[in-house]
C-alpha positions as CSV (number, residue, x, y, z in Angstrom):
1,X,127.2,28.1,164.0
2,X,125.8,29.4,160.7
3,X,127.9,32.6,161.1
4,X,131.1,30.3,161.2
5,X,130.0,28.8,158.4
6,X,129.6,31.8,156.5
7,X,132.9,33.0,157.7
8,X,134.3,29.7,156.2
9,X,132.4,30.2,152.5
10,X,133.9,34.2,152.6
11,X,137.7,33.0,153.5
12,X,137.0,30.0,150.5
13,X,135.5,33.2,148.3
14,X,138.7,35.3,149.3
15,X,141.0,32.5,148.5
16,X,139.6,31.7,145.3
17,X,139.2,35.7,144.1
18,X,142.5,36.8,145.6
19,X,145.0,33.5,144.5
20,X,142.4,31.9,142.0
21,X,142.4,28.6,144.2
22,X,139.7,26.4,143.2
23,X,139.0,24.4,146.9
24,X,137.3,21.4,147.9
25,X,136.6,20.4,151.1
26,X,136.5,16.6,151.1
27,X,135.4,13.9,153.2
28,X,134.1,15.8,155.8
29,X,134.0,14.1,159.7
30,X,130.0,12.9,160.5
31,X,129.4,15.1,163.0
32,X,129.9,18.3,160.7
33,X,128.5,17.0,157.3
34,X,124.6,17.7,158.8
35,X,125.1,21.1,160.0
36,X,127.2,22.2,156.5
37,X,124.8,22.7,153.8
38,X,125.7,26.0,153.3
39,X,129.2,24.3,152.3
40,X,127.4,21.8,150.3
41,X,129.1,23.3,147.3
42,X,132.7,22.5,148.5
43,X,132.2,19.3,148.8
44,X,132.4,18.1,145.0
45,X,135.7,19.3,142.9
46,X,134.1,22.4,141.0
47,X,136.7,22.8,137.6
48,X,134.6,22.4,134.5
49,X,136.9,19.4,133.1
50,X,135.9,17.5,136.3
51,X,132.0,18.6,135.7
52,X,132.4,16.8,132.3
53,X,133.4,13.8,133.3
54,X,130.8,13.4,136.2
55,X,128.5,12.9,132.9
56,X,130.1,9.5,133.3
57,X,128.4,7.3,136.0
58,X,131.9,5.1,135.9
59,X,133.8,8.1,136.2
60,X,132.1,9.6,138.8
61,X,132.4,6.6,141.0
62,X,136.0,6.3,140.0
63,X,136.1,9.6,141.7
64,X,134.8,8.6,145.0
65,X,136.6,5.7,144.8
66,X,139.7,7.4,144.4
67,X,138.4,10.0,147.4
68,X,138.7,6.9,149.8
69,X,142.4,6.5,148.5
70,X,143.6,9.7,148.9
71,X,142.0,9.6,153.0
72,X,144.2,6.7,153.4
73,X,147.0,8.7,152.3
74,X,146.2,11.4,154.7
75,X,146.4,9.0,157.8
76,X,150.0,9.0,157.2
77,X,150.6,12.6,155.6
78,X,149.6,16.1,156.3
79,X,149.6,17.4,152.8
80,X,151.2,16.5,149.6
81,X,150.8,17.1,146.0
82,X,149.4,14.5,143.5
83,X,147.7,14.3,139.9
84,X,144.6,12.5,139.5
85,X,143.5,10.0,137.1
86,X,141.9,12.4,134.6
87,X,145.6,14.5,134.4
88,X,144.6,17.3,137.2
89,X,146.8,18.3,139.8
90,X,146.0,19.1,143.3
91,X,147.7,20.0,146.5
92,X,145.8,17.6,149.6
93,X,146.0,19.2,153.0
94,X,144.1,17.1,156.1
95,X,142.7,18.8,158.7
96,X,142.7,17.5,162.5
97,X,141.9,17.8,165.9
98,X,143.9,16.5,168.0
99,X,144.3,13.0,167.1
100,X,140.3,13.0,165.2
101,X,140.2,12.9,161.5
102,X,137.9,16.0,160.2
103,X,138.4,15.7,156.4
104,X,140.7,17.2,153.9
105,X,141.0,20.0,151.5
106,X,141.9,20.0,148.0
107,X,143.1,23.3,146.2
108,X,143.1,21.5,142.5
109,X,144.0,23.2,138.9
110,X,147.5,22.5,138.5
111,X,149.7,20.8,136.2
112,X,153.4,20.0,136.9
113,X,153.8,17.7,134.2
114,X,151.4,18.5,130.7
115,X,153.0,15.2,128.7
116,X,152.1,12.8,131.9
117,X,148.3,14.7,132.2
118,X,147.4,14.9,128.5
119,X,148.3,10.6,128.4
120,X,145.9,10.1,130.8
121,X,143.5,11.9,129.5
122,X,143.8,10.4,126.8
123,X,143.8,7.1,127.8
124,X,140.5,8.0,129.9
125,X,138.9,9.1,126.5
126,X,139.6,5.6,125.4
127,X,138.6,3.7,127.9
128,X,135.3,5.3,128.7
129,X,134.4,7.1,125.8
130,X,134.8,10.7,126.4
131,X,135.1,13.2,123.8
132,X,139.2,14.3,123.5
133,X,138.9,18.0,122.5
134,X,135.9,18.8,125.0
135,X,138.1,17.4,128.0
136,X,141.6,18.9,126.7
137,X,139.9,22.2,125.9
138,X,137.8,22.4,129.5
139,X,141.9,20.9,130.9
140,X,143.4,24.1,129.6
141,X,140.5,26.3,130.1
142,X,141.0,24.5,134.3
143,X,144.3,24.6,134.8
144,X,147.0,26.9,136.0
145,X,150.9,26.3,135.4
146,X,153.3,25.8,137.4
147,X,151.1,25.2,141.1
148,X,152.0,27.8,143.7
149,X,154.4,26.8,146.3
150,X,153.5,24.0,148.9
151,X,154.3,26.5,152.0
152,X,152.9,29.1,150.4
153,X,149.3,26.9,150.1
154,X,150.0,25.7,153.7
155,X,150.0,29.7,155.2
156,X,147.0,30.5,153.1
157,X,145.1,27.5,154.3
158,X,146.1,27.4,157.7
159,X,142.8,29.6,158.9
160,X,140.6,27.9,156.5
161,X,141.5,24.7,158.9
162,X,141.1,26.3,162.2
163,X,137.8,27.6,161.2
164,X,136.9,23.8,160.4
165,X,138.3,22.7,163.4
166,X,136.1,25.2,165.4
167,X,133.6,24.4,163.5
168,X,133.7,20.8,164.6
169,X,134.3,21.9,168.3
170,X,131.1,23.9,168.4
171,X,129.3,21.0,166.8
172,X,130.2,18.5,169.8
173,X,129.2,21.4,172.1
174,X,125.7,21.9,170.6
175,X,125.4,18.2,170.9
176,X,126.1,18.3,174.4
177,X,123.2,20.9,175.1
178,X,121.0,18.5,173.4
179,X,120.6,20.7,170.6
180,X,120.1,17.3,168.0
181,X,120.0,18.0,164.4
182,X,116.7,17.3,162.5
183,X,116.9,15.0,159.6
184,X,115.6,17.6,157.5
185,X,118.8,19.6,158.0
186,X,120.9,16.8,156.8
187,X,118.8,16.4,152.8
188,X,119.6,20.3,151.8
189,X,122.9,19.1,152.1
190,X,122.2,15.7,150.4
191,X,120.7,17.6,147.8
192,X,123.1,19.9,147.1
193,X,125.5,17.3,146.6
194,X,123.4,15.3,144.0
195,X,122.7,18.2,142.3
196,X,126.1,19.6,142.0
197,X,127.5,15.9,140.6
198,X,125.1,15.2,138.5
199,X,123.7,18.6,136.6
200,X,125.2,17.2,133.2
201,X,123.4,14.7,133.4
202,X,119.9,14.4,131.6
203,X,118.1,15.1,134.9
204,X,114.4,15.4,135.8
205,X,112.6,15.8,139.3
206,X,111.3,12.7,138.9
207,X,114.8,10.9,138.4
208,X,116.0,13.0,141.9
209,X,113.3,11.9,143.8
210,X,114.1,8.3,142.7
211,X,117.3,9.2,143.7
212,X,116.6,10.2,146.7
213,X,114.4,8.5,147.9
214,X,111.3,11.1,148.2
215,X,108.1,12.1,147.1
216,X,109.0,14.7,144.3
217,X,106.5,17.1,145.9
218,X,108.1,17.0,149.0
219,X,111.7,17.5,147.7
220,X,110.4,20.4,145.6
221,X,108.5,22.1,148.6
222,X,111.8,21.5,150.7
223,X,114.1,22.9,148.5
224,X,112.2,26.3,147.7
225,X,111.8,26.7,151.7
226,X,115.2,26.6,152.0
227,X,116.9,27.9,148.6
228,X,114.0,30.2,147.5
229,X,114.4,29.1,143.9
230,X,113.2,25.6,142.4
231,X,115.4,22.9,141.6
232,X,115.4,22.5,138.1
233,X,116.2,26.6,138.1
234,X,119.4,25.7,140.4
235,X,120.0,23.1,137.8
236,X,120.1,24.9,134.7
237,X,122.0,27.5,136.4
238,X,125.0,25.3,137.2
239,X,124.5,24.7,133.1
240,X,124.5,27.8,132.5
241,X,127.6,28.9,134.0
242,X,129.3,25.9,132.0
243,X,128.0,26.3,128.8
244,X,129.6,30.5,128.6
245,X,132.9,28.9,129.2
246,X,132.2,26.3,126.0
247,X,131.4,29.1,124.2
248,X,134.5,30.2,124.3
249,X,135.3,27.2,121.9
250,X,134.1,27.7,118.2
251,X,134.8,24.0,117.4
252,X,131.7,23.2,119.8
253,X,128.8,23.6,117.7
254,X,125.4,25.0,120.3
255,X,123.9,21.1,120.0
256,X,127.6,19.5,121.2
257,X,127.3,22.1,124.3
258,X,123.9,21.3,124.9
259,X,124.3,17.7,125.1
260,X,127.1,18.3,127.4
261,X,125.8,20.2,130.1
262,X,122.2,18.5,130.2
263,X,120.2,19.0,127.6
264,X,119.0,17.1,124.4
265,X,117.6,19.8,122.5
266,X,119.4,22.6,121.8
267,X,116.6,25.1,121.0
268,X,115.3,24.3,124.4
269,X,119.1,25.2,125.6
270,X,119.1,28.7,123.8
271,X,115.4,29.4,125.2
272,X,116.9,28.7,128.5
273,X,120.6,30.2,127.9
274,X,118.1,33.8,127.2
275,X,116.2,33.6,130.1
276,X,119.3,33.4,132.7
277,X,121.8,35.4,130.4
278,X,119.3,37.5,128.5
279,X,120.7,36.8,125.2
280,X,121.4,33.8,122.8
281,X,124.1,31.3,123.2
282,X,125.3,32.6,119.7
283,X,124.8,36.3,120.4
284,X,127.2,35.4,124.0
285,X,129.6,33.8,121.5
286,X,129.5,36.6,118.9
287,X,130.1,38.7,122.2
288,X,133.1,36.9,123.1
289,X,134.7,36.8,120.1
290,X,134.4,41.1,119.9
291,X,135.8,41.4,122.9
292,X,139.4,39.3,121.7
């Protein structure tokens, strides 16, 4: 099983290098959710315009409860194409066996229509408060005009949902040799999840474990086992990768970037920026700016 899984994460990795789709694979059936950590990062839409607004505890559980629509929708369709609330466009294909439900998958950074996305972004800024030019800025920075043909997304995807499919088959079969998953296997994945929603977020290991629901020491322990690398390092490591494309942005001074992606201090942010990047957050602008 975990070779089908990686099989799965190096067709997403050729997708996503080869056509520059960003994919999501949503709402995954119960019996394959504990045995797909390794997909873990999938599971959560990964453009950096939807990373901002999961900053936004209201937002963020807009976005789930918007997740429950769009399953609805799938009960009646196999794919279409649809904008979210926050102006981003995304093509929605559900995968099946048989007559089961096993999830969907999204393939999002489009936009069909920039006047209709950029109104409700800024009606979103509005409402909850977010700042205009760091979501229109991370929008453009996201997005990719006009979306690729649907038959076109359909072909590509097709083996991505077979391999799902077998996935789930070889699940049920494991299950029928009595081969039971721990629940250890299932909080990686839990984890993971957290993590990936919530990384702009002022996070500490005592805040997860709360979260959680665990001893800290035991999440920590757990996590190195399996990830060889502590938690707050995967943490600042999602950050990281954010703040290099806000760089890119001279109107975000280093202290708006830091208090976007996590941090509250933004000489803490540059000592961490050097120790994953090896440089300065203003030496990896001034860098950026050469290379124009």
């Amino acid at each position: 099983m975990e070779t089908l899984t990686k099989d799965i994460i190096r067709y997403i990795a050729f997708l996503e290098k080869t056509y520059g789709f960003e994919i999501s694979l949503c709402d995954l059936h119960p019996a394959i959710y504990p045995y797909s950590s390794m997909l873990a990062p999938y599971n959560t839409h990964r453009c950096h315009s939807c990373i901002l607004l999961k900053k936004y505890p209201a937002l963020q559980k807009k976005c789930v409860q918007r997740q429950h629509n769009v399953r609805e929708k799938c009960l009646l369709t196999d794919h279409f194409y649809g904008m979210c609330y926050a102006g981003m466009g995304e093509y929605i294909f559900r995968t099946m066996h048989g007559d089961t439900y096993l999830g969907f998958i999204s393939v999002s950074g489009y936009c069909k229509a920039p006047p209709k996305a950029e109104r409700r972004m800024q009606q979103l800024c509005k409402e909850y408060g977010v700042p205009y030019k760091n979501l229109k800025f991370l929008f453009d920075e996201s997005t990719k005009y006009p979306p690729p043909a649907a038959d076109r997304v359909e072909m590509l995807l097709l083996p991505l949902q077979k391999m799902l499919e077998l996935l789930y088959l070889t699940v049920l079969e494991e299950e029928k040799t009595d081969h039971k998953v721990k629940p250890a296997d299932n909080l990686l994945n839990l984890i993971l999840v957290y993590l990936d929603d919530n990384f702009t977020n002022n996070l500490s290991l005592e805040r997860i474990a709360a979260d959680l629901h665990y001893s800290k020491s035991y999440l920590c322990h757990y996590f190195f086992t399996h990830r060889h690398m502590t938690i707050m390092y995967y943490v600042n490591s999602q950050r990281i990768e954010l703040a290099k494309t806000l760089l890119a942005n001279e109107k975000f001074s280093i202290l708006e970037i830091a208090f976007q992606i996590g941090y509250n201090d933004a000489n803490y942010f540059s000592n961490i920026f050097k120790k994953h990047v090896g440089i300065s957050p203003s030496r990896y602008r001034r860098r950026l700016k050469s290379k124009e």
